[in-house]
PyMOL Python script that loads the backbone (N, CA, C, O; Angstrom):
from pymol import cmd

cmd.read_pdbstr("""\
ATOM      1  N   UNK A   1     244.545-141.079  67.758  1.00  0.00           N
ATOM      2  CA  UNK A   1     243.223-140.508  67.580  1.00  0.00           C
ATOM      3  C   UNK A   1     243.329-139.290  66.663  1.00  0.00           C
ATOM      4  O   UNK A   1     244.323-138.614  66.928  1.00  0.00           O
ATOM      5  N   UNK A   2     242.649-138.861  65.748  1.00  0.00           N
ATOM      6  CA  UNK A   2     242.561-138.476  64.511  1.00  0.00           C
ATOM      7  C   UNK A   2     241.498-136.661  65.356  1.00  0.00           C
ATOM      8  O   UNK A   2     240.412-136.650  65.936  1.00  0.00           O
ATOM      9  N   UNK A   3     242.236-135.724  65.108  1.00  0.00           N
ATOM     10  CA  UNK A   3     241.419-134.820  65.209  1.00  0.00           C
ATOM     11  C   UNK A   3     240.736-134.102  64.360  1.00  0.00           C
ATOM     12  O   UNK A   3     241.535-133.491  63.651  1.00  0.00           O
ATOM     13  N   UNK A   4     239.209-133.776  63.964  1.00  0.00           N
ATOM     14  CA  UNK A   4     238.631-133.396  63.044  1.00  0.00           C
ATOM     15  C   UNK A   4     238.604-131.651  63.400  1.00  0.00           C
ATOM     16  O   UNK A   4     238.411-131.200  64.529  1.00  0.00           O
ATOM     17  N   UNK A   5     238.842-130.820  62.162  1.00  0.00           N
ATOM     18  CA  UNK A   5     239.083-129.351  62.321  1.00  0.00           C
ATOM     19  C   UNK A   5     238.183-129.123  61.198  1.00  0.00           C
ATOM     20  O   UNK A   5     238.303-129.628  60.082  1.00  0.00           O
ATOM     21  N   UNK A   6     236.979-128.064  61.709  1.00  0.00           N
ATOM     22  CA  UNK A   6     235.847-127.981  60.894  1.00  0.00           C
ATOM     23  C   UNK A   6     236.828-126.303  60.281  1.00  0.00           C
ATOM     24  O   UNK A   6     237.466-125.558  61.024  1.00  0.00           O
ATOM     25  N   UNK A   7     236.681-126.176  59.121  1.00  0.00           N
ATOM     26  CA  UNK A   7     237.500-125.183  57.921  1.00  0.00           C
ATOM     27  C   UNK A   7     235.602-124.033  58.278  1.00  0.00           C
ATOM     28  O   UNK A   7     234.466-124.500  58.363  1.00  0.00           O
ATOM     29  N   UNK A   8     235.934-122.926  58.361  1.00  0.00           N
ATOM     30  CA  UNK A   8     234.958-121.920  58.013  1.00  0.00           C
ATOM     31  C   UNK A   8     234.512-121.426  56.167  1.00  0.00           C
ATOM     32  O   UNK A   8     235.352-121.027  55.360  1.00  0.00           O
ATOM     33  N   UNK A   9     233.408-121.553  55.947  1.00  0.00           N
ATOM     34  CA  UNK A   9     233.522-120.980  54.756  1.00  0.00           C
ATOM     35  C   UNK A   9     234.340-119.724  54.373  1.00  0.00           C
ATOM     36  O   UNK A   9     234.613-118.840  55.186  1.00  0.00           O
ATOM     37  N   UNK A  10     234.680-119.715  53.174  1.00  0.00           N
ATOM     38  CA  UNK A  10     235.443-118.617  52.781  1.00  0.00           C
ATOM     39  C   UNK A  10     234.246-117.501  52.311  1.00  0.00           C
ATOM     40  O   UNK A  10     233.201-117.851  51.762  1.00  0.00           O
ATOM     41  N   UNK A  11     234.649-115.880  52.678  1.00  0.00           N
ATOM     42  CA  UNK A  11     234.012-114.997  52.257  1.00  0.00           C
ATOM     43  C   UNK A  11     234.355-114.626  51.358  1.00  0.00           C
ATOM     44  O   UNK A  11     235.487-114.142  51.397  1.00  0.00           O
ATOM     45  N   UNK A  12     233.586-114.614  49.948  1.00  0.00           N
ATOM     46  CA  UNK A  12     234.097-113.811  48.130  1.00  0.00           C
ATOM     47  C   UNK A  12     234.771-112.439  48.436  1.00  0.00           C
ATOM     48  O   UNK A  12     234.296-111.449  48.991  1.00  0.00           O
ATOM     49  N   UNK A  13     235.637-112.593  48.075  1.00  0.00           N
ATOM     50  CA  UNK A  13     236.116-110.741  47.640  1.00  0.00           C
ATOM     51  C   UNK A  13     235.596-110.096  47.294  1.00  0.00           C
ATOM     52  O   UNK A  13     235.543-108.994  47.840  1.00  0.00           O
ATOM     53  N   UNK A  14     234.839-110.400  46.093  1.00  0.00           N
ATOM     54  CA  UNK A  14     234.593-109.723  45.128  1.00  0.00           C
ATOM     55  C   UNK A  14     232.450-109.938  45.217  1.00  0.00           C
ATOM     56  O   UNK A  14     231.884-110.992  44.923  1.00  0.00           O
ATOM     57  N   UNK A  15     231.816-108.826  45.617  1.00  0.00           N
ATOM     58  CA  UNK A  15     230.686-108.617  45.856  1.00  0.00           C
ATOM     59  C   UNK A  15     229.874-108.196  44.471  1.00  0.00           C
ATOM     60  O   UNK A  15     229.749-107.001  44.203  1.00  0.00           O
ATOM     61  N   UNK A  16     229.131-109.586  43.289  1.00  0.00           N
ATOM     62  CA  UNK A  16     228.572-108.963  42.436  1.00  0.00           C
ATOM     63  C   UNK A  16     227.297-107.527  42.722  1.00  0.00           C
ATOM     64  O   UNK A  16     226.568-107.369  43.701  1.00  0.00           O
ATOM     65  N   UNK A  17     227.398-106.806  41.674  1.00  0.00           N
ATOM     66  CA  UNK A  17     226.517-105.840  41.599  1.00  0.00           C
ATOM     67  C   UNK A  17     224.827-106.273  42.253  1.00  0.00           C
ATOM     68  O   UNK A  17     224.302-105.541  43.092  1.00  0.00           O
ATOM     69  N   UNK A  18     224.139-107.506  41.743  1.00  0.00           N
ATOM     70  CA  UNK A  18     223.288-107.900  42.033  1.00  0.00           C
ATOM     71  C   UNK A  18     223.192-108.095  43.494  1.00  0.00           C
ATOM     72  O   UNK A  18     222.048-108.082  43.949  1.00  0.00           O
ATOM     73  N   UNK A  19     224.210-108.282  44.354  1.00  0.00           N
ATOM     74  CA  UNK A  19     224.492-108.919  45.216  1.00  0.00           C
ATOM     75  C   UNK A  19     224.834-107.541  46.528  1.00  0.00           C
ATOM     76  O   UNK A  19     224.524-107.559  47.719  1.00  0.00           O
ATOM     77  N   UNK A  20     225.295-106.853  46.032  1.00  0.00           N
ATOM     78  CA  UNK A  20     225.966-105.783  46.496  1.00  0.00           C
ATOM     79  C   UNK A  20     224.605-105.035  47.381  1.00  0.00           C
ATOM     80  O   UNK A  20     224.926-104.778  48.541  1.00  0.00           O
ATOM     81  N   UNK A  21     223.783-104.816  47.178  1.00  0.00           N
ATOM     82  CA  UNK A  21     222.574-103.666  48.111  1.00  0.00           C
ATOM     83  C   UNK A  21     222.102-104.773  49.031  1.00  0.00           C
ATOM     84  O   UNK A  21     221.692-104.266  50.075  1.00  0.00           O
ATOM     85  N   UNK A  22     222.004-106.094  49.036  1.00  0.00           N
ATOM     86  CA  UNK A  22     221.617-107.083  49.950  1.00  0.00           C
ATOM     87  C   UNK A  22     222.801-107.274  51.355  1.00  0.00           C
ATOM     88  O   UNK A  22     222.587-107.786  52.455  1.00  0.00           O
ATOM     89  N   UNK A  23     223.823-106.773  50.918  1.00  0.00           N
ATOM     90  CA  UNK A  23     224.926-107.161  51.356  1.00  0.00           C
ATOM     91  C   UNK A  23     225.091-105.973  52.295  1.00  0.00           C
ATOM     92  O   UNK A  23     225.880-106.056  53.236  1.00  0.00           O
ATOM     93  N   UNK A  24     224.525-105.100  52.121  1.00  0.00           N
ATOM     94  CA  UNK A  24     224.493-103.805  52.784  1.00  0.00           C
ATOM     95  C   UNK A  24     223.106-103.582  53.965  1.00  0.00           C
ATOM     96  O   UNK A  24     222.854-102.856  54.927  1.00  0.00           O
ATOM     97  N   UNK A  25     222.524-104.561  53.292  1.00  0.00           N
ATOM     98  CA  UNK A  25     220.678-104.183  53.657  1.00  0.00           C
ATOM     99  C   UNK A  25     220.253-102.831  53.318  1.00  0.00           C
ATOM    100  O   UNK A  25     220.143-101.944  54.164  1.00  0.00           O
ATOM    101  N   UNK A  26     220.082-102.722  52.424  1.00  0.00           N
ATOM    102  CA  UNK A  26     219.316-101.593  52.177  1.00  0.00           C
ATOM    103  C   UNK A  26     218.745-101.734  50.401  1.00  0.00           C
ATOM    104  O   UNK A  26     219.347-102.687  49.907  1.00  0.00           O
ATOM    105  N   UNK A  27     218.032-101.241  49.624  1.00  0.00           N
ATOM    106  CA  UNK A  27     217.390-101.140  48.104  1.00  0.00           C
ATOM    107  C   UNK A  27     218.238-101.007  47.072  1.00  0.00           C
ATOM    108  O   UNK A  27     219.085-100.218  47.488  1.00  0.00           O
ATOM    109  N   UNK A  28     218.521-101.320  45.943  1.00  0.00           N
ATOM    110  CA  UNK A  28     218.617-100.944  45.124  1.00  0.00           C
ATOM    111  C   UNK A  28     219.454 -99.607  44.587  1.00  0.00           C
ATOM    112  O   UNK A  28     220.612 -99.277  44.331  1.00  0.00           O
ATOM    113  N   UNK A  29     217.855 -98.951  44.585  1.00  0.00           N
ATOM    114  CA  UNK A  29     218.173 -97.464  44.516  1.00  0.00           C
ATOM    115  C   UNK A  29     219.328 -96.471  44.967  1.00  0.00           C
ATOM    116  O   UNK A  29     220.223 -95.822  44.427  1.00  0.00           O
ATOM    117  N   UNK A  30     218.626 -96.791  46.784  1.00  0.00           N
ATOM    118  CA  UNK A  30     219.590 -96.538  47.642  1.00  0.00           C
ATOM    119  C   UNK A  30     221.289 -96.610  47.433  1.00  0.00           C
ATOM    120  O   UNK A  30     222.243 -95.834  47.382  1.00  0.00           O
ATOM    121  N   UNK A  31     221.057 -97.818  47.363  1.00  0.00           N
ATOM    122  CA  UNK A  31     222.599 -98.604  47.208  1.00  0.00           C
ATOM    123  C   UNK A  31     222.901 -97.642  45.434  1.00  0.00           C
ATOM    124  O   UNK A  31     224.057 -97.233  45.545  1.00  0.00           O
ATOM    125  N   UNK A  32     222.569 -97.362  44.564  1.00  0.00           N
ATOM    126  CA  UNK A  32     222.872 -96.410  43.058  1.00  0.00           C
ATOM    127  C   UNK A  32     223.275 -95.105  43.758  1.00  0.00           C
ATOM    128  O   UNK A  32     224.403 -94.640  43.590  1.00  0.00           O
ATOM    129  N   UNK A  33     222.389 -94.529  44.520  1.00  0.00           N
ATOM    130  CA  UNK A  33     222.336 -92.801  44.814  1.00  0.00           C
ATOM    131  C   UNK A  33     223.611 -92.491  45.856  1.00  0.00           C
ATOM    132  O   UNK A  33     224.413 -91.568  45.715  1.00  0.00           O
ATOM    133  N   UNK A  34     223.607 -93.785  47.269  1.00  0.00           N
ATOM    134  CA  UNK A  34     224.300 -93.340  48.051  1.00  0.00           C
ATOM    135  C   UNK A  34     225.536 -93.870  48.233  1.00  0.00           C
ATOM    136  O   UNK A  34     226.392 -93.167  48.770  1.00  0.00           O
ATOM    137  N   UNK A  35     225.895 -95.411  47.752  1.00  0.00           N
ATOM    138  CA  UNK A  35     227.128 -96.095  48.243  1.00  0.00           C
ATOM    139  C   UNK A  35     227.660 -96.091  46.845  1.00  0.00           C
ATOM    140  O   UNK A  35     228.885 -95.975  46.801  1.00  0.00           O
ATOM    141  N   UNK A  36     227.003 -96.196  45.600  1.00  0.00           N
ATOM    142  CA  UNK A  36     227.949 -96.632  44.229  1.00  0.00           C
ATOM    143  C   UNK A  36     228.950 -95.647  43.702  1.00  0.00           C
ATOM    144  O   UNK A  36     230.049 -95.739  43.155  1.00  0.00           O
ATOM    145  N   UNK A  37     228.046 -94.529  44.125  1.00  0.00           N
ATOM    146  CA  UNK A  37     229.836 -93.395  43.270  1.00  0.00           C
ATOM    147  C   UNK A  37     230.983 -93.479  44.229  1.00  0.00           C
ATOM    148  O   UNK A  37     232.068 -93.121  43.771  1.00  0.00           O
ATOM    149  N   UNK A  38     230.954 -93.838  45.330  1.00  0.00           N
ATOM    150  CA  UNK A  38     232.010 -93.811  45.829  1.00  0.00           C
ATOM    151  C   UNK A  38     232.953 -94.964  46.132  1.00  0.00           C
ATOM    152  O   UNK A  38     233.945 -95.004  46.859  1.00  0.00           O
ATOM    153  N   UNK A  39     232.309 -95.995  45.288  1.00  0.00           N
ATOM    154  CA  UNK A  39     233.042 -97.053  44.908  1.00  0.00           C
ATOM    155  C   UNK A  39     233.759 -97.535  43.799  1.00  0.00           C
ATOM    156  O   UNK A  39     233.237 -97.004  42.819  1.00  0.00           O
ATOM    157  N   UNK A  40     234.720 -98.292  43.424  1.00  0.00           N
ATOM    158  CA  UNK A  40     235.835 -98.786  42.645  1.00  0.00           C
ATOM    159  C   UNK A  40     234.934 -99.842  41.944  1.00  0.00           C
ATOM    160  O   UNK A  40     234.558-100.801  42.618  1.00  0.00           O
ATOM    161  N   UNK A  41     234.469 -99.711  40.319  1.00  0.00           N
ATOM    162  CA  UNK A  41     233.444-100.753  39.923  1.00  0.00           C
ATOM    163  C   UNK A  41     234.671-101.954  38.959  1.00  0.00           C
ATOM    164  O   UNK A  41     235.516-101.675  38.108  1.00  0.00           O
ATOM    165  N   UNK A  42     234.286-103.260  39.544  1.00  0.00           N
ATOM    166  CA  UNK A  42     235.267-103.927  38.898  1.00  0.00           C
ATOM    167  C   UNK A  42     234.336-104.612  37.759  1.00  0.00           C
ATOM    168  O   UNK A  42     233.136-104.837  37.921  1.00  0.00           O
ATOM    169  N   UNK A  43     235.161-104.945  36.432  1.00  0.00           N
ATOM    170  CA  UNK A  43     234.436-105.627  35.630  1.00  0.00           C
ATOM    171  C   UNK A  43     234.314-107.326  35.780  1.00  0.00           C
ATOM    172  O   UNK A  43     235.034-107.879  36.611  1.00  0.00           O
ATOM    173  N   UNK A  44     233.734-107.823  35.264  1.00  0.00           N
ATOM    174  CA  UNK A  44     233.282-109.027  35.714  1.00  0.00           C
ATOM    175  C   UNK A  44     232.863-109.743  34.020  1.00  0.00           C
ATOM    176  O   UNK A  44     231.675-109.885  33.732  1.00  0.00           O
ATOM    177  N   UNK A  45     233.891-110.115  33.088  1.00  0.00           N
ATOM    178  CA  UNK A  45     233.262-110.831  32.080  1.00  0.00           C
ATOM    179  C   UNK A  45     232.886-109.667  31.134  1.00  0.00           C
ATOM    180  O   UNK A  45     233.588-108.656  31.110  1.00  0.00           O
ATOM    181  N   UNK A  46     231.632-109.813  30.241  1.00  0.00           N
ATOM    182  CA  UNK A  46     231.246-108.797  29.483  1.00  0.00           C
ATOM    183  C   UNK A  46     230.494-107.490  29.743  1.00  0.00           C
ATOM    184  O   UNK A  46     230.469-106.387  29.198  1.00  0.00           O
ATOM    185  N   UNK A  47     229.762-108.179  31.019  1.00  0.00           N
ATOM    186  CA  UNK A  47     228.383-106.969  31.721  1.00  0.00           C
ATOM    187  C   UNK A  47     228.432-106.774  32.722  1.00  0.00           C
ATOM    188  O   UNK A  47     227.903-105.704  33.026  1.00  0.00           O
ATOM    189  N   UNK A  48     229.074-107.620  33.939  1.00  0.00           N
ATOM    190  CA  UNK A  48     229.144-108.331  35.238  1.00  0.00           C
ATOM    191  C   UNK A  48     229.930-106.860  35.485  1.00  0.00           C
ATOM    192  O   UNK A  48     230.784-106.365  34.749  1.00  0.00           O
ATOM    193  N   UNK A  49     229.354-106.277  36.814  1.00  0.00           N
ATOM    194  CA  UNK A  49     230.074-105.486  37.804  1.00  0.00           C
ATOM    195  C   UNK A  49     230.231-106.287  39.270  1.00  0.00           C
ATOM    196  O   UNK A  49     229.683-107.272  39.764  1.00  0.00           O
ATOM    197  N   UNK A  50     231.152-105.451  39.657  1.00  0.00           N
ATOM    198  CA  UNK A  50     231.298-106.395  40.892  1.00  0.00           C
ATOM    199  C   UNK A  50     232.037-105.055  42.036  1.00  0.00           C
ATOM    200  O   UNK A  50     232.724-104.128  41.606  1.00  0.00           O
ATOM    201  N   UNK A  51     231.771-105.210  43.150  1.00  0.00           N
ATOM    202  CA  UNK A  51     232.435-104.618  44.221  1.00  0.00           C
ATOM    203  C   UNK A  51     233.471-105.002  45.012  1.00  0.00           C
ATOM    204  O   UNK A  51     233.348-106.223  44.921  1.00  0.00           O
ATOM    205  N   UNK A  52     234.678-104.770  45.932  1.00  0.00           N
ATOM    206  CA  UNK A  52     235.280-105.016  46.772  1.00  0.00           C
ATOM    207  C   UNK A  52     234.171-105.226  47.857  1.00  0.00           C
ATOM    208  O   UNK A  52     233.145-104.590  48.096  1.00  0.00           O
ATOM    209  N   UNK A  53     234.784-106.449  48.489  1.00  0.00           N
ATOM    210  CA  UNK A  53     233.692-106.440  49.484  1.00  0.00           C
ATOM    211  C   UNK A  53     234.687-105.644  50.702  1.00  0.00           C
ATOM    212  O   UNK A  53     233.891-105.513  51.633  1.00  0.00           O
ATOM    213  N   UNK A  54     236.066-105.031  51.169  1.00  0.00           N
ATOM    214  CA  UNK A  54     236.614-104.696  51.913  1.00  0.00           C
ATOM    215  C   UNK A  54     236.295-103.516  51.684  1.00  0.00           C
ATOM    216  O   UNK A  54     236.272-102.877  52.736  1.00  0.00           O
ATOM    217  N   UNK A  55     235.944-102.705  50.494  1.00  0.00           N
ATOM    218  CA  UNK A  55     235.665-101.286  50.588  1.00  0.00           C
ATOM    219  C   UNK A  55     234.162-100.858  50.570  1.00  0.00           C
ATOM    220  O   UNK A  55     233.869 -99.662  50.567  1.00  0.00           O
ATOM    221  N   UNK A  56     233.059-101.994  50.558  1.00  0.00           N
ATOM    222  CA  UNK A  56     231.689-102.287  50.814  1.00  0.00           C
ATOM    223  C   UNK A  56     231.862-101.975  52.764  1.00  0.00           C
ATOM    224  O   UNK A  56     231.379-101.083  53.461  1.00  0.00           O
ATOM    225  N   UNK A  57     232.480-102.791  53.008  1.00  0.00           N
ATOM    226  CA  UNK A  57     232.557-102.973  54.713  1.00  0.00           C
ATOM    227  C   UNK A  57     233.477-101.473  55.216  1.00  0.00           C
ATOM    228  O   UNK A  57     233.554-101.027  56.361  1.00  0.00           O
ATOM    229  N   UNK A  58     233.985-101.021  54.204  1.00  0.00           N
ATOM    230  CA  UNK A  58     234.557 -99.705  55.107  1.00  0.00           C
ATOM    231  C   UNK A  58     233.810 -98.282  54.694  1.00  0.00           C
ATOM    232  O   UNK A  58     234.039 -97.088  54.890  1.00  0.00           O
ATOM    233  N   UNK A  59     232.973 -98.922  54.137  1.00  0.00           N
ATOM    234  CA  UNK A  59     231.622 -97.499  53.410  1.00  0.00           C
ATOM    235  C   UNK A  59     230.685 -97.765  54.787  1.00  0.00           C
ATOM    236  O   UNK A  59     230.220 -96.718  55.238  1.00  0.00           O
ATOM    237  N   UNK A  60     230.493 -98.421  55.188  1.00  0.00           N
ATOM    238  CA  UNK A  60     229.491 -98.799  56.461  1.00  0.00           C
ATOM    239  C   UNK A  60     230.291 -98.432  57.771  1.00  0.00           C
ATOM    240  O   UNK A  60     229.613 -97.963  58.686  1.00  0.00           O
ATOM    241  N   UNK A  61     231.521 -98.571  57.959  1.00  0.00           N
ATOM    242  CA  UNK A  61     232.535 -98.173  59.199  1.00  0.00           C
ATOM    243  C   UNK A  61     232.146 -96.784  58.724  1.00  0.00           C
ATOM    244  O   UNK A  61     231.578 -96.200  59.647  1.00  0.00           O
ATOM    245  N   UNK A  62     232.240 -96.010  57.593  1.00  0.00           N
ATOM    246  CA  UNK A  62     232.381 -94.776  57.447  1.00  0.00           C
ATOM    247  C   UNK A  62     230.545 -94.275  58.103  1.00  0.00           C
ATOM    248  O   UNK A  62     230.331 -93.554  59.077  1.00  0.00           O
ATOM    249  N   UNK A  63     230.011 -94.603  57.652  1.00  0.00           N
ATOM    250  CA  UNK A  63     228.270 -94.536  57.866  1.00  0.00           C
ATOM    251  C   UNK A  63     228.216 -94.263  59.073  1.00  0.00           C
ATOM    252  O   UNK A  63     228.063 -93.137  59.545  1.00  0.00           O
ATOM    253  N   UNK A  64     228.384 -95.639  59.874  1.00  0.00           N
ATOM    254  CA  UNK A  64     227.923 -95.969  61.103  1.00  0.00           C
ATOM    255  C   UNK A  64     229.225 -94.787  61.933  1.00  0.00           C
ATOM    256  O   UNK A  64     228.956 -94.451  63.086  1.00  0.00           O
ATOM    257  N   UNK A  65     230.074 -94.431  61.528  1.00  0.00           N
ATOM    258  CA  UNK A  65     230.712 -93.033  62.498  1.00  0.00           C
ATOM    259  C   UNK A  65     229.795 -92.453  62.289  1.00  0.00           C
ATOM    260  O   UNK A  65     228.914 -92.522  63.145  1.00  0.00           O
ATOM    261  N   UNK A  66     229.576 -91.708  61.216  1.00  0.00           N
ATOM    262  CA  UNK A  66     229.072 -90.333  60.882  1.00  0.00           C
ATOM    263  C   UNK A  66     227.654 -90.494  61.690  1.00  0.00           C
ATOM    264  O   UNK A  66     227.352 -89.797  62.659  1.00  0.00           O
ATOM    265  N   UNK A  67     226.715 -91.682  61.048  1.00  0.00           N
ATOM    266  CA  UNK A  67     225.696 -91.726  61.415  1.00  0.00           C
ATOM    267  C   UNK A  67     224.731 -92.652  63.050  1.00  0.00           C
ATOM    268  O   UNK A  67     223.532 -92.806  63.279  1.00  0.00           O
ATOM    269  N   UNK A  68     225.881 -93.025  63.773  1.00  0.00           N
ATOM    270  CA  UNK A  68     225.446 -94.307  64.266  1.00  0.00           C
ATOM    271  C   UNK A  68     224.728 -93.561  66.179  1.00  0.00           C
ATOM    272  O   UNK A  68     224.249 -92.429  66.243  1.00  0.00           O
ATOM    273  N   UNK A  69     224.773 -93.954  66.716  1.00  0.00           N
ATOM    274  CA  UNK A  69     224.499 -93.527  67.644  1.00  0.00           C
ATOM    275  C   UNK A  69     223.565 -95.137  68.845  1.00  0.00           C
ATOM    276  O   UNK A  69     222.827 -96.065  68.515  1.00  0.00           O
ATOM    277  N   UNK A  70     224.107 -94.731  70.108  1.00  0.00           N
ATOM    278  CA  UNK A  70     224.025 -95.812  71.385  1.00  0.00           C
ATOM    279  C   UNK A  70     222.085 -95.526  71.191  1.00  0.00           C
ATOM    280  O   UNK A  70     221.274 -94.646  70.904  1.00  0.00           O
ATOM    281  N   UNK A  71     222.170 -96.955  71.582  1.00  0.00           N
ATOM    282  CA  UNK A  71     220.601 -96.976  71.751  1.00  0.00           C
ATOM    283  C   UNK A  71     220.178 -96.851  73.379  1.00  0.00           C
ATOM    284  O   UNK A  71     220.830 -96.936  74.420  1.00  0.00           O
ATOM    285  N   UNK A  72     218.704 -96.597  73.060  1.00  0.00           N
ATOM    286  CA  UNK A  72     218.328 -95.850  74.554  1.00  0.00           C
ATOM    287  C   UNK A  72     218.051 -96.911  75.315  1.00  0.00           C
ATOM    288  O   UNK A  72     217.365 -97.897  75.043  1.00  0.00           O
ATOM    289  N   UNK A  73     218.846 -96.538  76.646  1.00  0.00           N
ATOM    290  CA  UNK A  73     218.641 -97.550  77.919  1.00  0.00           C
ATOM    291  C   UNK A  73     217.266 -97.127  78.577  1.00  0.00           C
ATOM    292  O   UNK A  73     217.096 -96.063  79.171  1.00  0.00           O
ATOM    293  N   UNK A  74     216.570 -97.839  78.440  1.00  0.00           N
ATOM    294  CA  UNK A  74     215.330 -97.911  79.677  1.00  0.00           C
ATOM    295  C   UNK A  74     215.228 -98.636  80.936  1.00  0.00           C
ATOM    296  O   UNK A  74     215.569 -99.772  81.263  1.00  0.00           O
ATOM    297  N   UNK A  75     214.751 -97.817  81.463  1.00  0.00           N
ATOM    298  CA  UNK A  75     215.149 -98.152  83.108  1.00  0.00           C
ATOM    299  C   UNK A  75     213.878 -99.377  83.221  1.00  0.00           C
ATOM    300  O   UNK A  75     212.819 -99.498  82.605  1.00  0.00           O
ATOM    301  N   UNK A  76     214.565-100.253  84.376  1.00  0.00           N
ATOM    302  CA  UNK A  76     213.227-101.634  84.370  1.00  0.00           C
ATOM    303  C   UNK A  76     212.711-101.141  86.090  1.00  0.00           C
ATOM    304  O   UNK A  76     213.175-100.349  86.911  1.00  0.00           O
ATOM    305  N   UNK A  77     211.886-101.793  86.079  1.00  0.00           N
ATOM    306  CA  UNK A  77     210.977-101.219  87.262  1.00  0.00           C
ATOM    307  C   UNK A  77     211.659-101.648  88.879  1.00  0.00           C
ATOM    308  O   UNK A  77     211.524-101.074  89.960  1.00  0.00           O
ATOM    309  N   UNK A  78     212.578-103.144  88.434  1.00  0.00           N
ATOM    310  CA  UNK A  78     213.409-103.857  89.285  1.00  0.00           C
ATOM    311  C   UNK A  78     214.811-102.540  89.645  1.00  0.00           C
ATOM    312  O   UNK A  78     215.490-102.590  90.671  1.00  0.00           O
ATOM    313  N   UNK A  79     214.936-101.758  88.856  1.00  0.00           N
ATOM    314  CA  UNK A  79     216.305-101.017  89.061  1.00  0.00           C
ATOM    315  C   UNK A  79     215.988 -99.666  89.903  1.00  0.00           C
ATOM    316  O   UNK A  79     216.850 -98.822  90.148  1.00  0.00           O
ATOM    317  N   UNK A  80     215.009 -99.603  90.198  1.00  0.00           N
ATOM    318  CA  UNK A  80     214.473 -98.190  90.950  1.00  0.00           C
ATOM    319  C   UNK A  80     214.932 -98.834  92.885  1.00  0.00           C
ATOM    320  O   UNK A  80     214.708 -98.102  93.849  1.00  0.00           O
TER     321      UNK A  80
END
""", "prot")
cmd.dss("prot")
cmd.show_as("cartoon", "prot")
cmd.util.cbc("prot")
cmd.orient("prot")
């Protein structure tokens, strides 16, 4: 009997520019003013920028310390 092993898609390394503020959730803009200078811009062809997507994901580890915080427990009427 033959076992079938479903393969996961592979995630790109390399996060085009276009691609890059979606990937974050957040604008555009945003993504120019607050995450781009502190990133490594790779070239891509003639015009094409592109991001690490491992240093995309550790700009957000960095965020979510600085900025993150537990959300508020509300009490249910059953817990009194």
């Amino acid at each position: 009997m033959t076992k079938l092993v479903r393969i996961s898609p592979l995630l790109p390394r390399l996060v085009r520019f276009r691609d890059a503020p979606a990937y974050l959730g957040m604008d555009r803009n945003r993504f120019n003013t607050e995450v781009r200078p502190g990133l490594t811009e790779i070239p891509i062809g003639r015009q094409g920028i592109a991001f690490d997507r491992l240093e995309l994901d550790a700009w957000v580890d960095d965020y979510k310390s600085r900025n993150g915080r537990p959300t508020a427990r509300r009490r249910k009427p059953w817990d009194e």
